[in-house]
N, C-alpha and C positions, 0 to 999 in steps of 0.2 A: 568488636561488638559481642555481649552478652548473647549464645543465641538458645536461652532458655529464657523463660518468665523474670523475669528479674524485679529488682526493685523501682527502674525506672518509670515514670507516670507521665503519660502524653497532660501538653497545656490543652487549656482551656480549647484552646484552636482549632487542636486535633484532637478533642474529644470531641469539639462541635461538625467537625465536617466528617468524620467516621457517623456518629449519629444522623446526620441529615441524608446519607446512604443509604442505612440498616437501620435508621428507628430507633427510637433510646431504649437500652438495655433491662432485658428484663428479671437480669437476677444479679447478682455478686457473681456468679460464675464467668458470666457477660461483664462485667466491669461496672455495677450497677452497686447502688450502697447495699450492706449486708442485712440480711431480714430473719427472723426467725423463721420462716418455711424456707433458706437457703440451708439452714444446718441439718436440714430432717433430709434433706433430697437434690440432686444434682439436674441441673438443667440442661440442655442443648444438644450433647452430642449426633445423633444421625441426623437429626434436623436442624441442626447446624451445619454439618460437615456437608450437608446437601447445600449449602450455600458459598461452596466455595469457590465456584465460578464468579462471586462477587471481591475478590482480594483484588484483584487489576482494578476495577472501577475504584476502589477503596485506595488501593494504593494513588491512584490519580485524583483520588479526594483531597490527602490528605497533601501532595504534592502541590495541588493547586491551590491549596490554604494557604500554606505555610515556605514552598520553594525547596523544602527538602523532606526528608522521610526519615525523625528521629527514632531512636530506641525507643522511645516511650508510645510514641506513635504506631509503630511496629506491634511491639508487644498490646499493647489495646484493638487493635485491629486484628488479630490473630487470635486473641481469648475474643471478640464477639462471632467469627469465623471457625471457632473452633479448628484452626490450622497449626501444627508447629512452626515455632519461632523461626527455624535453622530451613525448612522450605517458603518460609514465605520472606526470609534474606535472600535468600536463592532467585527468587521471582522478581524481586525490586533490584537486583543486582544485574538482572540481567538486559534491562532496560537503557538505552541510552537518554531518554528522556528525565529518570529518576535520578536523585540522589542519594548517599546515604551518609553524607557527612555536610555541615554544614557548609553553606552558600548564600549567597545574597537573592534577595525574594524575585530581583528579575533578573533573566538568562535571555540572552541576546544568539539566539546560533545564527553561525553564519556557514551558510552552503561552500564548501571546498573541492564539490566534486567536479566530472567534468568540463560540464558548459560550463559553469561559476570560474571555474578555475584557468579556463581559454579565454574567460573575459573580465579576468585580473583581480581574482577572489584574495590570492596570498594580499595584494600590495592592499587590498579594501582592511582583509581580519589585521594586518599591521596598523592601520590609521587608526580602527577600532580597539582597537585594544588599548593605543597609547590614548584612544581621547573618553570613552566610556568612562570611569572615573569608579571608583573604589563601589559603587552600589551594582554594580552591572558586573555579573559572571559574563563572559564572552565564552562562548562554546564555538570552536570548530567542527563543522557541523558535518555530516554526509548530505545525498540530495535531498533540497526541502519540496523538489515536485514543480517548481518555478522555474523551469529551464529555458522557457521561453522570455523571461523578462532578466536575464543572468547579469550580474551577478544579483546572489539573495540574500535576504537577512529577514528571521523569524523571531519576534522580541515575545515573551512573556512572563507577564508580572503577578505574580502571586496573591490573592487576595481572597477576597470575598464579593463578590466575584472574582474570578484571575479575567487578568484581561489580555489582550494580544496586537498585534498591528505586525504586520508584512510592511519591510521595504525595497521591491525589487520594480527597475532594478534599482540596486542601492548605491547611494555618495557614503562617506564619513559621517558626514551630518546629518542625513535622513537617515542612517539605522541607528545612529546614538540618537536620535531625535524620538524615533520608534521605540527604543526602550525605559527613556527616560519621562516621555509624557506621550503612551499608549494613544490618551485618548485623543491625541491632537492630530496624533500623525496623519498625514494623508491617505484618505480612504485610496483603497484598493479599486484598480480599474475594473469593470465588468468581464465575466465570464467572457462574453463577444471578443475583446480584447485579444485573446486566444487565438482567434478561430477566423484567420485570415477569409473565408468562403463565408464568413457571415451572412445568410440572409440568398444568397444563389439557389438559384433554381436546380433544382435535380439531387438535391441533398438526403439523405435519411436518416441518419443516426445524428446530425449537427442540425437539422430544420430547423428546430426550435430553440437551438441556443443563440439569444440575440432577438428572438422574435418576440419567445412571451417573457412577460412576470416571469421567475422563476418561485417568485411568493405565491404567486395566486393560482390555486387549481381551479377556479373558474377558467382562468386565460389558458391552463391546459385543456383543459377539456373541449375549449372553443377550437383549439386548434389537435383534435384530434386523439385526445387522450382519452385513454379507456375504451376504446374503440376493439382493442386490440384483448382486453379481458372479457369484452363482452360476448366477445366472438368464441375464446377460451370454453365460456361457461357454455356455449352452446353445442362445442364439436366435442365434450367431455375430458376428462384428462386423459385415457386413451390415444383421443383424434389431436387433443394436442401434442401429445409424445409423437403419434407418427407426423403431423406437418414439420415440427422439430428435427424430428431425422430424415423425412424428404426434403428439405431445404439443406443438408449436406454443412449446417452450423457446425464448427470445429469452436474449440475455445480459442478467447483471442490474447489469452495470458502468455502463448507460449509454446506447452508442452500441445495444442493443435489436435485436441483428444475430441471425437465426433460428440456435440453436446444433447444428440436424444440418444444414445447408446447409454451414455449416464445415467439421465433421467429416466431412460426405461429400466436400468439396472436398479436404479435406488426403489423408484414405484414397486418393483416387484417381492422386495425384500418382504419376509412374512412380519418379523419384526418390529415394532413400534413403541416410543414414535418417532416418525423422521423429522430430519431438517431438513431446512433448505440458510445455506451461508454465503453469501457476498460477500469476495474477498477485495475490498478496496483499501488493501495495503500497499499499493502499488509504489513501491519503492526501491526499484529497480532505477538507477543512476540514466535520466531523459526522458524519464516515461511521465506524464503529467494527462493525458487522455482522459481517467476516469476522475480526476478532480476537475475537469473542464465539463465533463459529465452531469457530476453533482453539483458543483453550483451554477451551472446552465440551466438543465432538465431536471430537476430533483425528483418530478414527481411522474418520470417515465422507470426510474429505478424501482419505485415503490409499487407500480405495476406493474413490471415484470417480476420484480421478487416473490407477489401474488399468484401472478400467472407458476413461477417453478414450483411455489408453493402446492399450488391448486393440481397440478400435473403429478407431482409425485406424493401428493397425500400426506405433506406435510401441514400442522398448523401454528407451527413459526419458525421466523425466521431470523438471523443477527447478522447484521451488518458493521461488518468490521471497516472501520476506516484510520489509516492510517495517523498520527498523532498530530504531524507537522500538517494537517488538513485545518485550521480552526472557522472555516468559513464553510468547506464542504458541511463538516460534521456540523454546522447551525444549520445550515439551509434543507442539511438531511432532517433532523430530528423536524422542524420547523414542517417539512412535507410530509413526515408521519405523524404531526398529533394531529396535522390538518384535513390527512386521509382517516386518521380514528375517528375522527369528530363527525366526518360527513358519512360514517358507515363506508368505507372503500377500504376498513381493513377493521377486523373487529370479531364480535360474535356470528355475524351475518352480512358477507362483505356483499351488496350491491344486492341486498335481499334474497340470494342465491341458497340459503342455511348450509354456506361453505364460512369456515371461522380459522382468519389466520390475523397474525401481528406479527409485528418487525421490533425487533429491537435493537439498538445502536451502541456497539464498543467500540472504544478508541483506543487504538494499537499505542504503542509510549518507543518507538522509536528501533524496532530489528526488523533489518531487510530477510532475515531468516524466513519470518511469519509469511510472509506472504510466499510458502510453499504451505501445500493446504491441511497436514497435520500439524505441523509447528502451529497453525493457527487455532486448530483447535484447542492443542495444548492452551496455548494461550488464552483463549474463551474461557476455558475451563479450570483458570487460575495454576498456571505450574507453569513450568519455564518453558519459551516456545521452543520448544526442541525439537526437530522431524519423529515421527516416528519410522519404526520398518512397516514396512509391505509387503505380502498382504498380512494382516487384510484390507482390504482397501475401501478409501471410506463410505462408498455405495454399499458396504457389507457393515462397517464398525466405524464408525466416524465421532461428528461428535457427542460426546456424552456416552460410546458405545454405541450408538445407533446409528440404524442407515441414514447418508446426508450427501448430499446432493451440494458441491461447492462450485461455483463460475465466479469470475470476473463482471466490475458494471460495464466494459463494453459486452460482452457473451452474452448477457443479460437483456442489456439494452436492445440486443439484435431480436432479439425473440418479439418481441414489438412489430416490426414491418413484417416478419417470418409471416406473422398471423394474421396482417391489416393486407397485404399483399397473395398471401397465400404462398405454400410452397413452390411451385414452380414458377413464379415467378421472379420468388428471389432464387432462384438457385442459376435461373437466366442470367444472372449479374455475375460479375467475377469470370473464374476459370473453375473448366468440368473438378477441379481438385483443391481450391480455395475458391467456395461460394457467398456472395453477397460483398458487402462494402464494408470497407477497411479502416480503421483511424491510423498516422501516421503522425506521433508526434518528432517535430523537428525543431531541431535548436544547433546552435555554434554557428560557424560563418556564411549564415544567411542575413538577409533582411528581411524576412520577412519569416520569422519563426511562429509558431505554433501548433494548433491539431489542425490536421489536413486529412478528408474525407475521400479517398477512392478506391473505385471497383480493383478487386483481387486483381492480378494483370498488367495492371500500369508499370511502367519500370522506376527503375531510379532517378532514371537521367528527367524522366517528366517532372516528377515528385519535386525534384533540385529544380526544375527551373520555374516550378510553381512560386517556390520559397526564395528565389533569386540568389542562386547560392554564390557567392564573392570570387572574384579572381584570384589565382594563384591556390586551389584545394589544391590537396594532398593528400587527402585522407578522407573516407567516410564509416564511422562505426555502424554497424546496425545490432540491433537489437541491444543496446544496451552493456554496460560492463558485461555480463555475460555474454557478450553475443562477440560479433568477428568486423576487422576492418576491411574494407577491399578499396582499391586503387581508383583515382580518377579515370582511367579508361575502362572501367567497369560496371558505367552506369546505365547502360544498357539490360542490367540484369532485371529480368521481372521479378513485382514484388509478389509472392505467391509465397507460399510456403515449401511446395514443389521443386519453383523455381529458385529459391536460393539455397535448398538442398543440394540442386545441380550445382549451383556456382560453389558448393564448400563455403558457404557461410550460413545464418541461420535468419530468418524475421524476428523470430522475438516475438516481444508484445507492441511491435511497434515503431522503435526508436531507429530515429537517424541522424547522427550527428557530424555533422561537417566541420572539417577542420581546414585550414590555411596552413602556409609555408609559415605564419608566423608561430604559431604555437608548436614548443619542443616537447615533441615524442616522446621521446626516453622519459620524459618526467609526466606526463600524460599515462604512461604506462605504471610508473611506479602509484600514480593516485589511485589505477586501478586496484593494481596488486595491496597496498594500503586501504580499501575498501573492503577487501572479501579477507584480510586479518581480521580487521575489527569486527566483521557482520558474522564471521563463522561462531556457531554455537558453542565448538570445541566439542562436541557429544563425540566424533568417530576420530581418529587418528590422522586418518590421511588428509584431511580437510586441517582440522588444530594445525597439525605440523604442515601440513605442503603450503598451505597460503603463509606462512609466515618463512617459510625456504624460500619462496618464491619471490618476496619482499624483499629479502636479504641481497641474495643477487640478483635483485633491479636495482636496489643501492649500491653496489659495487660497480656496475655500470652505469649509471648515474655521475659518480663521483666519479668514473674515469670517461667523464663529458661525451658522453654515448659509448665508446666504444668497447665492443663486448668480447672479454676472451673467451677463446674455443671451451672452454671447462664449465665457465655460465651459461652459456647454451645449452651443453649439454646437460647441466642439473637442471634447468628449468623445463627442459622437454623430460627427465626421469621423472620431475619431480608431479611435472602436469600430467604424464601418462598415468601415475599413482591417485592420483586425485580423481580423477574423470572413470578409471574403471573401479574404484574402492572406496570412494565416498557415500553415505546413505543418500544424501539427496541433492538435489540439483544444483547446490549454491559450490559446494567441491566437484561439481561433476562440472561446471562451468566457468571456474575461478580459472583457469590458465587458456580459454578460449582466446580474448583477445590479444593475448601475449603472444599465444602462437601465429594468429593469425600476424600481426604486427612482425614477425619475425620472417614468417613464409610470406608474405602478400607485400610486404612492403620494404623487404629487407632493411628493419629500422635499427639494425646494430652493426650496421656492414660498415 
């Protein structure tokens, strides 16, 4: 590809869905017919190049028109952006979601990662592929966030509008059925569906999923919504920072970082103006909690995002949601024009002359992003790449400004923090993971989904909530990045605490069970085949160690598990290299469950 201005001319298509973005162009410089006040004078640049946080939604314009991202498309998008050709290759390249050579207008991905792949994804993407038929790209896909209904398959078809349809879990016939006629396919089950505790008593953060509308902010607010901003407005954004950090809220993404130490750090910055970002990229291999989130409660996100808003003195906010979400990101936008409209986010939210808004991007497909600079890169139109630290982005985040990023469960917690008051959530849980937990579950159970409890509970409860099958062998937690531990293990409490002691990690949540039927060794290579494809390639140890590490799983592999002394040993060089020398936590966590699988389960012995 040409990656200067060339001669090439976006169609009709992609001139029309670049403009329905950015507005039609106002000079020849913009790609607008030539005029005589163009020759006297040039137009756009700073006020253009200030709009370059709009290439991702543009690139996703022109992908969702047309199924791929030509040169001519590229180049017209880049002269109204005023960006170079050669970065904004760089940014559609770096997307799994995009293309940039041609394809046929519907893509069919289908989920290959763990759960999918323990409940027979290879033999699904073989049937599909052989019966989809010359119209249908079939992509093999990483996780689509469906781990509870596995295996999955996410079809969409290009147009005007693009349209989409989920078939999980999926036959042969129901995802080629899904990609070929969208509109027929069988609607997707309700959020509830999910959420085995539907509707029980003593719930917090699931109450209302299953209970109300998730359309209707009436039916929120009948059951308790805004309750919890109204109280916000009254204790000031001060008194909400301290209930925030007397409630002992950690983030529940992970890294377990105390979330009013944040929020105080960001409020304080002299700097302005700030953000506030919601990172619902959560696409980490099992984790599905905050799309059970969004299209259950949509409009408990939008009040919390206010509420962070309102506390660190920001007056917007962006909510990033991941790409393979097409139901979250409807029900999200759907409960922010619904909250613009009734004044519950605006110039004057709830008459209070506090003025905040949300706005909604959709992530195109890197598990990177959802580490919290890579995403702003990403907001900000440039390849999601980590940055270093510091500074950190309570000091320089996005845009350069202080900004304040959580998770929609973190988020969502600040809700009861405030309807309950701090001490009384902080009575939930354990003195060092406070309040209540989600726990998404998938693999050999029967009963998969998000599972609500207090900090504390152990494993072995969790598993028998979800009626985990005879004959385990194995349980992941936390997700590719996180560690497996042994069926006689499940005594361990879920805390954060507590699974530091046992040498493994919680995560964001994930627990996946496996049986004697599903083989290890290739379980393990699907991992190691994830964190190649998801590494950005920006630092060395990461580029190179996840693909050494790949290499000898394959050689082990192919010699039907068993591992010689020298694979071992390079996989633990090559994982000690990655975890102390990587910039950010996607290398710093690429060889956890190998090791752990090696030490915990001796799965090459």
């Amino acid at each position: 590809m040409d990656l200067h201005f060339g001669d090439s001319k976006p169609t009709d298509d992609e001139r029309a869905a670049v403009d329905a973005l950015l507005g039609p162009p106002d000079s020849s410089w913009e790609g607008a017919d030539r005029s005589d006040a163009d020759l006297r004078w040039a137009r756009g640049g700073r006020e253009a190049r200030d709009r370059r946080d709009l290439l991702l939604p543009g690139l996703h314009a022109i992908n969702d028109r047309v199924g791929w991202i030509s040169e001519g498309a590229l180049a017209y998008l880049c002269r109204r952006l005023t960006v170079p050709p050669a970065q904004a290759y760089g940014v559609a390249t770096f997307y799994a979601m995009f293309s940039v050579r041609p394809r046929p207008a519907t893509v069919l991905h289908v989920c290959t990662d763990l759960a999918c792949t323990a409940a027979g994804a290879q033999d699904l993407c073989t049937g599909v592929e052989a019966a989809a038929g010359p119209g249908v790209h079939v992509e093999r896909s990483p996780c689509l966030g469906l781990c509870e209904r596995a295996p999955a398959a996410l079809a969409i078809r290009a147009g005007d509008p693009a349209r989409t349809a989920v078939s999980a879990p999926a036959t042969v016939r129901e995802a080629v059925l899904a990609a070929t006629a969208p509109d027929s396919a069988p609607e997707e089950p309700p959020a509830r569906a999910a959420v085995p505790q539907a509707g029980e008593e003593g719930l917090v953060l699931l109450r209302r999923v299953g209970v109300v509308d998730p359309a209707s902010l009436d039916d929120y607010r009948a059951h308790g919504g805004y309750a919890a901003l109204r109280r916000a407005f009254a204790l000031g954004p001060a008194g909400v920072i301290r209930e925030v950090t007397d409630s002992g809220l950690v983030g529940r993404g992970g890294a377990a970082f105390p979330t009013g130490r944040k929020w105080q750090a960001t409020a304080s910055q002299p700097d302005h103006p700030h953000y506030v970002v919601c990172n619902a990229d959560e696409s980490e291999p099992g984790t599905f909690k905050d799309r059970v989130l969004m299209e259950g409660d949509p409009y408990a996100l939008v009040e919390a995002m206010t509420i962070a808003g309102y506390a660190v003195g920001a007056h917007r906010g962006y909510l990033y949601v991941r790409g393979e979400y097409p139901r979250a990101i409807a029900r999200m936008g759907h409960a922010v024009d619904r909250a613009r409209e009734r004044g519950l986010l605006g110039d004057d939210v709830l008459g209070q002359g506090y003025a905040f808004d949300i706005e909604i991007r959709r992530g195109a497909g890197a598990y990177v992003c959802g580490e919290e600079t890579a995403l702003f890169n990403s907001l900000e139109g440039h390849r999601g790449e980590p940055r270093s630290k510091p500074p950190f982005p309570v000091e320089k985040g996005l845009f350069g400004k202080p900004t304040v990023a959580n998770n929609v469960e973190t988020l969502v917690n600040v809700l009861p923090v405030l309807t309950m008051g701090a001490p009384a959530y902080a009575a939930v849980g354990t003195g060092g993971s406070t309040g209540p937990k989600l726990f998404c579950v998938s693999g050999s159970v029967r009963r998969p989904g998000v599972y609500e409890l207090p900090f504390g509970a152990t494993l072995g409860e969790l598993l028998a909530r979800a009626e985990v099958r005879d004959g385990l062998r194995a349980v992941l937690l936390g997700g590719a990045a996180g560690g497996f531990v042994r069926p006689d293990e499940t005594n361990i409490p879920l805390t954060f605490e507590g699974t530091r002691e046992a040498g493994t990690t919680l995560g964001s949540g994930v627990v996946m069970a496996f049986d004697d039927t599903v083989p290890l060794p290739r379980l393990l290579l699907r991992i190691a085949e994830f964190f190649r494809d998801e590494s950005c390639g920006q630092c060395v140890p990461c580029r190179v160690g996840t693909v050494r590490q790949e290499e000898a799983l394959h050689r082990i592999v192919e010699r039907t598990g068993a591992a010689a002394a020298d694979d071992i040993a390079l996989l633990r060089e090559v994982g000690r290299a990655m975890r102390d020398a990587s910039i950010c936590g996607l290398g710093q966590t690429a060889w956890n469950a190998v090791e752990s699988a090696i030490d915990r389960l001796g799965a090459y012995e």
